[in-house]
One Martini backbone bead per residue (centre of mass of N, CA, C, O) as a GRO file, in nm:
protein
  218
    1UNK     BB    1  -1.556  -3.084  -0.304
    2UNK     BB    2  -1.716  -3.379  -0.424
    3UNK     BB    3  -2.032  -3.382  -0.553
    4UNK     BB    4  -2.301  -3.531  -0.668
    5UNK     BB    5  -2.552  -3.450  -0.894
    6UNK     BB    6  -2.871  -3.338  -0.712
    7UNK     BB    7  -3.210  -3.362  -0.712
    8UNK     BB    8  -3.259  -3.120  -0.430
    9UNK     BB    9  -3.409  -2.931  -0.198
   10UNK     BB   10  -3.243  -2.978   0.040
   11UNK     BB   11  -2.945  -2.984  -0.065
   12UNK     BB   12  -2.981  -2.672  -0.174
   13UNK     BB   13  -3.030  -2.524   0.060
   14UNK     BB   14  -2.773  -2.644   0.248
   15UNK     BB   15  -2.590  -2.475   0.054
   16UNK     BB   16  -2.719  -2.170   0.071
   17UNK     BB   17  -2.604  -2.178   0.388
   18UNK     BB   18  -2.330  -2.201   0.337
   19UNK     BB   19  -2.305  -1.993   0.166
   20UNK     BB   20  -2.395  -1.710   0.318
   21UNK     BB   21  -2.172  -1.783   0.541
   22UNK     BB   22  -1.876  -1.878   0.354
   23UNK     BB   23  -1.919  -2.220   0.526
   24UNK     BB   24  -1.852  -2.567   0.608
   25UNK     BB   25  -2.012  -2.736   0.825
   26UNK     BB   26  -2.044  -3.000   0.965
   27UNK     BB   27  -2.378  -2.989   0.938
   28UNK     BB   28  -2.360  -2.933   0.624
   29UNK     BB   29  -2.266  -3.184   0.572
   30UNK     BB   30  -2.434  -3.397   0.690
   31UNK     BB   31  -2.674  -3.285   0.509
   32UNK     BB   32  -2.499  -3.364   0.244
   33UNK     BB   33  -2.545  -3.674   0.268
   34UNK     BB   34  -2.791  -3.753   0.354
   35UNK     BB   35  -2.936  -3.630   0.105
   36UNK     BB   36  -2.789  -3.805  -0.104
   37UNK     BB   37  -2.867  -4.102   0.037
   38UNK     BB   38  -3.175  -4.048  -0.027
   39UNK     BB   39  -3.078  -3.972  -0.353
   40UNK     BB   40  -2.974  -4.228  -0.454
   41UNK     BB   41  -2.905  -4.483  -0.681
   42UNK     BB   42  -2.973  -4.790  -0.617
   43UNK     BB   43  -2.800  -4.883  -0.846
   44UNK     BB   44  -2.583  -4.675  -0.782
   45UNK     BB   45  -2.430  -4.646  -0.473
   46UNK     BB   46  -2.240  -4.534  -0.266
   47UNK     BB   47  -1.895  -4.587  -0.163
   48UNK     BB   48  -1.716  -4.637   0.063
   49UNK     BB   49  -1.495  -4.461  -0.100
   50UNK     BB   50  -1.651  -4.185  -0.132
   51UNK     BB   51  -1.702  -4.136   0.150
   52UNK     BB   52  -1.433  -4.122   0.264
   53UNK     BB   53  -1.318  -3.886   0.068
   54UNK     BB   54  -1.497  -3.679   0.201
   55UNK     BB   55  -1.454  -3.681   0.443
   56UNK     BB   56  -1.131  -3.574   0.427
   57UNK     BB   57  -1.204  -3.367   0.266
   58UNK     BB   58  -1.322  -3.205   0.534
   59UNK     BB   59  -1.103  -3.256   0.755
   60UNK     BB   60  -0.919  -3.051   0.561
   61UNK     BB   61  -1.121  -2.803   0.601
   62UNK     BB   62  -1.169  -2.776   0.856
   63UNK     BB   63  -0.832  -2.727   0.941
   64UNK     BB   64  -0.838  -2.465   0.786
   65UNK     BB   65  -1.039  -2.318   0.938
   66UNK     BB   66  -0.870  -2.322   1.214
   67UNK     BB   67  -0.628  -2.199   1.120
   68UNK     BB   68  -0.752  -1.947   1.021
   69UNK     BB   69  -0.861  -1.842   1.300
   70UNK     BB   70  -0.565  -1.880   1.479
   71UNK     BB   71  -0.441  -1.648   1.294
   72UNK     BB   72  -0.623  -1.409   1.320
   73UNK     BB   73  -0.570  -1.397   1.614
   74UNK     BB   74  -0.311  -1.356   1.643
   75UNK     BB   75  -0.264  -1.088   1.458
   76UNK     BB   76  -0.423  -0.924   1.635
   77UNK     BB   77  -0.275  -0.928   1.845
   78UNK     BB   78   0.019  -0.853   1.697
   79UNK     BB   79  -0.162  -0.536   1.688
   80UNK     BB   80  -0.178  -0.479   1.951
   81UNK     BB   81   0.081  -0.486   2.061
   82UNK     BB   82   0.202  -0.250   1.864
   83UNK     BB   83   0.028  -0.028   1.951
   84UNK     BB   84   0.133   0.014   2.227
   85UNK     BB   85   0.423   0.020   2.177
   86UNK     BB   86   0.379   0.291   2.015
   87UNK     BB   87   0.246   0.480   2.241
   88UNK     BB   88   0.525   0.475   2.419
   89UNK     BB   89   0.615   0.737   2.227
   90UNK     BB   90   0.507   0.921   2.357
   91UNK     BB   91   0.709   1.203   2.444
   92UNK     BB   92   0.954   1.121   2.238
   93UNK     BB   93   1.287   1.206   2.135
   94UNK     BB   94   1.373   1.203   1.813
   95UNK     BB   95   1.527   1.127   1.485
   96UNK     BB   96   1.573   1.227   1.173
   97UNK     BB   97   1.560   1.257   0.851
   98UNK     BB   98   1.580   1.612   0.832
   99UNK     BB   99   1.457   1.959   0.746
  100UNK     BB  100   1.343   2.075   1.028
  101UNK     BB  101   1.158   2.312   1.185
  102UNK     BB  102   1.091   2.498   1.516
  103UNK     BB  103   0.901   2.723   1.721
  104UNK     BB  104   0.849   2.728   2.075
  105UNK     BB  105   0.813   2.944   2.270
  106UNK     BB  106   1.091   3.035   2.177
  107UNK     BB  107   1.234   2.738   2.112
  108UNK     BB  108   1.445   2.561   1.938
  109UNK     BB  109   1.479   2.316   1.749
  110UNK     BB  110   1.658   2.037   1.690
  111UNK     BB  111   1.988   1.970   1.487
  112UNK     BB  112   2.167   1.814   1.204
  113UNK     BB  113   2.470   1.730   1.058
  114UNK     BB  114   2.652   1.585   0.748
  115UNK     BB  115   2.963   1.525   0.581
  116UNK     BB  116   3.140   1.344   0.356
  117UNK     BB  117   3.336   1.567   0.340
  118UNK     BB  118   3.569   1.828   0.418
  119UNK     BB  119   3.414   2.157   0.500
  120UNK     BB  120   3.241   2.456   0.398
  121UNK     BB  121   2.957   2.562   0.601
  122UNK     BB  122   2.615   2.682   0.488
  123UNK     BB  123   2.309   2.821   0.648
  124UNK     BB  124   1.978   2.805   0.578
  125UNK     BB  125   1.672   2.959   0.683
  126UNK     BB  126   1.299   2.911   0.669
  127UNK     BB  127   0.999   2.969   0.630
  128UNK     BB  128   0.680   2.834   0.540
  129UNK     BB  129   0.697   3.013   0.257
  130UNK     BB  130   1.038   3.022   0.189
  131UNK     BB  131   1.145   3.233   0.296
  132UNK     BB  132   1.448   3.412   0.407
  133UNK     BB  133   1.587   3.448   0.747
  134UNK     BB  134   1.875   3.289   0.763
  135UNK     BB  135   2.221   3.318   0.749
  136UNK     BB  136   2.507   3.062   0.784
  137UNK     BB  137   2.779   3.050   0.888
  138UNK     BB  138   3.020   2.755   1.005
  139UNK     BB  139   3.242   2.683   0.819
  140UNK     BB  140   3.497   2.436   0.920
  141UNK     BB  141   3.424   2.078   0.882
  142UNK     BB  142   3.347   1.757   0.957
  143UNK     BB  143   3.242   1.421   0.919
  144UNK     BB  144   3.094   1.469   1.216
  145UNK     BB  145   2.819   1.517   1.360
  146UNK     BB  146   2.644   1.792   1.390
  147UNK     BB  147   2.542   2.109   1.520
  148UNK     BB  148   2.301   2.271   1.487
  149UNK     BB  149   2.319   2.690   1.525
  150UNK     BB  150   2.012   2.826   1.644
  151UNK     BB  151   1.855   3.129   1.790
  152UNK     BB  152   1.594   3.261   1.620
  153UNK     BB  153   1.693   3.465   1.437
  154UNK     BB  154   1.708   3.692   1.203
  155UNK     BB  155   1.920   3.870   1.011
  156UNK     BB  156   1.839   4.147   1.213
  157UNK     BB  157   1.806   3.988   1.509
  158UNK     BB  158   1.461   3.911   1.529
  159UNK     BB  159   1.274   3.733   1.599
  160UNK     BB  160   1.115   3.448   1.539
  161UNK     BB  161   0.793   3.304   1.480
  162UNK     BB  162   0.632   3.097   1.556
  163UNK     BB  163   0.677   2.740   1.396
  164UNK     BB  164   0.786   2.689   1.106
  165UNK     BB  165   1.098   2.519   0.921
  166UNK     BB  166   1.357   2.527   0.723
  167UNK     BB  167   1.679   2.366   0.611
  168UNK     BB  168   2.040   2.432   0.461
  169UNK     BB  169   2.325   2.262   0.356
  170UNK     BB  170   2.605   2.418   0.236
  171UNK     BB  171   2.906   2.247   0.074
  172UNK     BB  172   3.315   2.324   0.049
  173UNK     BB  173   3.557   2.268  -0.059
  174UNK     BB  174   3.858   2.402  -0.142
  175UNK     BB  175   3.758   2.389  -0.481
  176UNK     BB  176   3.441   2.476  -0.488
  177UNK     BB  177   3.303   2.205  -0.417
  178UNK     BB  178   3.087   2.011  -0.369
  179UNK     BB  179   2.899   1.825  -0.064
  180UNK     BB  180   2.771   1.652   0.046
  181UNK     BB  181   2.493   1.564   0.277
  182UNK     BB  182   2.288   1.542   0.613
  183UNK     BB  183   1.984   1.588   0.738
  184UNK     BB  184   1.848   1.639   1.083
  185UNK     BB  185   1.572   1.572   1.307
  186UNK     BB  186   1.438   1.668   1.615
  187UNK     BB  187   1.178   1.532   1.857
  188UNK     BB  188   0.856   1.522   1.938
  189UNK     BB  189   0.594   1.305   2.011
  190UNK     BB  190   0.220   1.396   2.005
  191UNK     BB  191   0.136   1.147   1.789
  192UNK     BB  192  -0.087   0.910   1.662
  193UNK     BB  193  -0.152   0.705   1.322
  194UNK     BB  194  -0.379   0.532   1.125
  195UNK     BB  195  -0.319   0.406   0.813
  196UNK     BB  196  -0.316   0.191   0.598
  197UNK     BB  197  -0.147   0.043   0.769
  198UNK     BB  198  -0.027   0.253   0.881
  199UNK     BB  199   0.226   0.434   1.087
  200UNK     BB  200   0.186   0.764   1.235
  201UNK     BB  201   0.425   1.041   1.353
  202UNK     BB  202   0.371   1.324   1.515
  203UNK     BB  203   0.633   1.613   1.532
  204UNK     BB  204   0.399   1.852   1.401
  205UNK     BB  205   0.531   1.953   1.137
  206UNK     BB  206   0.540   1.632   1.091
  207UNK     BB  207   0.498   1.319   0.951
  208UNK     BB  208   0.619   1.018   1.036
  209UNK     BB  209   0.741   0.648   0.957
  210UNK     BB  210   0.919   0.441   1.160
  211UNK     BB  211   1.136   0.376   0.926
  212UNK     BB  212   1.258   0.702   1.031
  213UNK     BB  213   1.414   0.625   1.228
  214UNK     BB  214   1.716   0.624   1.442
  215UNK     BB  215   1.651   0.765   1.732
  216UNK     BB  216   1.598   0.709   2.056
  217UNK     BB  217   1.624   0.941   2.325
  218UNK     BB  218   1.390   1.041   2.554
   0.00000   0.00000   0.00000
């Protein structure tokens, strides 16, 4: 909004309080008017069409500011909402890319793999450092999405302790060409957490964030 340059004390006040506060209220408009009113040049007055001009233009201001008032509660609410129902996914068990595992308690966690086309696959399973501790032939499979199956025992046969795992999917065709694969990883979220502005679910051994879930299983 243009308003022309007078120097006047009160003027300048009117500016640095709306300025301190970072928006131009009806008060400070009206104050910034008035004080223009009596510090104008006799000789050369406001026009009735200038002063509609700043009205306007204030009118189109104050109208910015209340649809932004009401843009920011809206999202508050629309985040307080989505955060509800993030909330509501503890406890629950999903799917997703990856190739992790757990021993809770002595019982592993689910997983499974899925081949571009069939192949003789090879499972090895790795324990927190790397180290492998189970190789598993697992045969020849189909492209439809397999179930892992591993006992928990190393390669010795003796239980692994609980833990976090990782599992690694080798398949090759009668030609003994490589296969892509793909591995995924099913858990329980035991917990959320919000980072600039991510949402993360926690499935204990890794964190994920919301679009790498596949199916929320119940």
């Amino acid at each position: 909004m243009t308003i022309s340059s007078i120097s006047s004390s009160g003027q300048s006040q009117s500016i640095q309080q709306a300025g301190s506060r970072g928006t131009l209220t009806q008060e400070d408009f009206l104050n910034l008017v008035i004080t223009q009113l009596r510090n104008q040049d006799p000789l050369q007055p406001m026009s009735s069409g200038e002063m509609a001009s700043q009205m306007t233009q204030f009118g189109i201001l104050d109208s910015v500011n209340v649809m932004n008032e009401n843009m920011e509660g809206m999202l508050a609410y629309q985040a307080s909402m989505y955060n509800l129902t993030v909330s509501n996914l503890i406890g629950k068990k999903v799917e997703t890319v990856g190739n992790s595992l757990t021993i809770e308690e002595g019982a592993v966690s689910k997983a499974s793999y899925q081949l571009s086309q069939p192949g003789n696959v090879t499972i090895q399973i790795y324990d927190d450092n790397g180290n492998l501790v189970r190789t598993i032939e697992d045969g020849t499979k189909d492209t439809s999405k397999q179930t892992l199956v591993w006992d928990g025992n190393n390669q010795q046969g003796v239980k692994c302790p609980n833990g976090n795992y990782t599992f690694k999917i080798t398949a090759v065709d009668d030609k003994r060409q490589s296969i892509s694969t793909t591995s995924y990883r099913i858990g329980t979220i035991k917990g959320i957490s919000f980072k600039n502005g991510i949402t993360y679910l926690d499935l204990g051994s890794v964190e994920i964030t919301m679009n790498q879930i596949i199916a929320i299983l119940g």
